[in-house]
C-alpha positions as CSV (number, residue, x, y, z in Angstrom):
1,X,13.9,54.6,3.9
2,X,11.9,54.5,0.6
3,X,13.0,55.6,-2.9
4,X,11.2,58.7,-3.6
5,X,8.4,57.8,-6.7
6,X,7.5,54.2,-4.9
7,X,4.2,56.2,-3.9
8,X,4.5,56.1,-0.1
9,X,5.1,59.7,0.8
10,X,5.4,62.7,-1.0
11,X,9.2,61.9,-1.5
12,X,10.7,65.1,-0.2
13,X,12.5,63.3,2.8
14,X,13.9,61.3,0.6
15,X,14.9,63.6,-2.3
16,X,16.6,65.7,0.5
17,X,18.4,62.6,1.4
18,X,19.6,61.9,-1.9
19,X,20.8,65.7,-2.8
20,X,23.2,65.2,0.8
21,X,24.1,62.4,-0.6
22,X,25.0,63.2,-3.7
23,X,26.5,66.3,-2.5
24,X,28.5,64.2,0.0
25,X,29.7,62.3,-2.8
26,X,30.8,65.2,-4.6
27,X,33.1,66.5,-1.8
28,X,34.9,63.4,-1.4
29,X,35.3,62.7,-4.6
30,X,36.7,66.2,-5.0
31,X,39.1,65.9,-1.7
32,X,40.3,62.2,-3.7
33,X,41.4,64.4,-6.5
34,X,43.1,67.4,-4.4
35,X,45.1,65.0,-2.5
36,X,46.2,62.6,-5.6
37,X,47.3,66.5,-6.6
38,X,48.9,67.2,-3.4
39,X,50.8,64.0,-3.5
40,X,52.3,64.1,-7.1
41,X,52.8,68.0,-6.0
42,X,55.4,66.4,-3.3
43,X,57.6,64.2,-5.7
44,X,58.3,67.2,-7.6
45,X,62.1,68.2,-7.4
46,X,61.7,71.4,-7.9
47,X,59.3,71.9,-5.4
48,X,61.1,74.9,-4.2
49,X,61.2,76.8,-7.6
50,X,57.6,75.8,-7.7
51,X,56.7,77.5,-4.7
52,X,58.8,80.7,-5.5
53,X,57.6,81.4,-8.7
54,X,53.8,81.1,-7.2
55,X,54.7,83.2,-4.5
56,X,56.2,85.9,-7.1
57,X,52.7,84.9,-9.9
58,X,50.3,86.0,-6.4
59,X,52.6,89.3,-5.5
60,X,52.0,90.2,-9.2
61,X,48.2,89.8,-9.3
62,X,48.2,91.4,-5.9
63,X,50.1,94.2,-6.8
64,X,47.8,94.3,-10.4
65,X,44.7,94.5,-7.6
66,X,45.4,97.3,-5.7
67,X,46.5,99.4,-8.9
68,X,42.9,99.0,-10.0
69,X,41.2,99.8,-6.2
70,X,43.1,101.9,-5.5
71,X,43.1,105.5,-6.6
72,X,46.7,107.2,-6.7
73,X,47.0,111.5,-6.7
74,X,48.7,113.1,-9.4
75,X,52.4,112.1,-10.1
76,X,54.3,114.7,-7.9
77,X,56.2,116.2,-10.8
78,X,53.1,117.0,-12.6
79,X,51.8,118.5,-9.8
80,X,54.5,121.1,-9.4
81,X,54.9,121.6,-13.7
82,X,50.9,122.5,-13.3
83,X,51.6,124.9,-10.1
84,X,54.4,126.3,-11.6
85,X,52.5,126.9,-15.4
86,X,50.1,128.1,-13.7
87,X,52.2,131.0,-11.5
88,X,53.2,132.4,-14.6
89,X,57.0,134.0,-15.2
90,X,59.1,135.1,-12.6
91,X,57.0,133.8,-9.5
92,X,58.7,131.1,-7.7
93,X,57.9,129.9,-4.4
94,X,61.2,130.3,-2.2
């Protein structure tokens, strides 16, 4: 194959080529990093701890998720103080 610019071609081929390449490149250079991570990960002693508190960090943000997709009614006592207000004096439902 033929660097792209050396005038045989239009170069696309080879430009393609290069961008795998480089993109190639980038994912195992990437993978190199995650696993010199993983390993000094391992050699931690508190490993354990480690693990808990990330466990506790993701039930947080999940928790801090749903609160803001999800739409919750009225708080139950409100509910009732409004039906109640709005009965007026001496109406109570039995």
């Amino acid at each position: 194959m033929t660097p792209a610019g050396d005038g045989a071609g239009d170069g696309r081929g080879s430009d393609a080529v290069l961008v795998a390449a480089g993109v190639a490149d980038l994912m195992l250079s990437g993978v190199g990093s995650v696993l010199r991570g993983a390993r000094g990960l391992l050699r931690r002693s508190d490993l354990a701890e480690l693990a808990q508190d990330g466990q506790e960090e993701m039930k947080a943000r999940g928790r801090l998720a749903l609160e803001r997709s999800v739409s919750l009614g009225e708080p139950h006592m409100e509910l009732l103080a409004r039906r109640c207000a709005a009965a007026g004096p001496g109406q109570r439902d039995a």
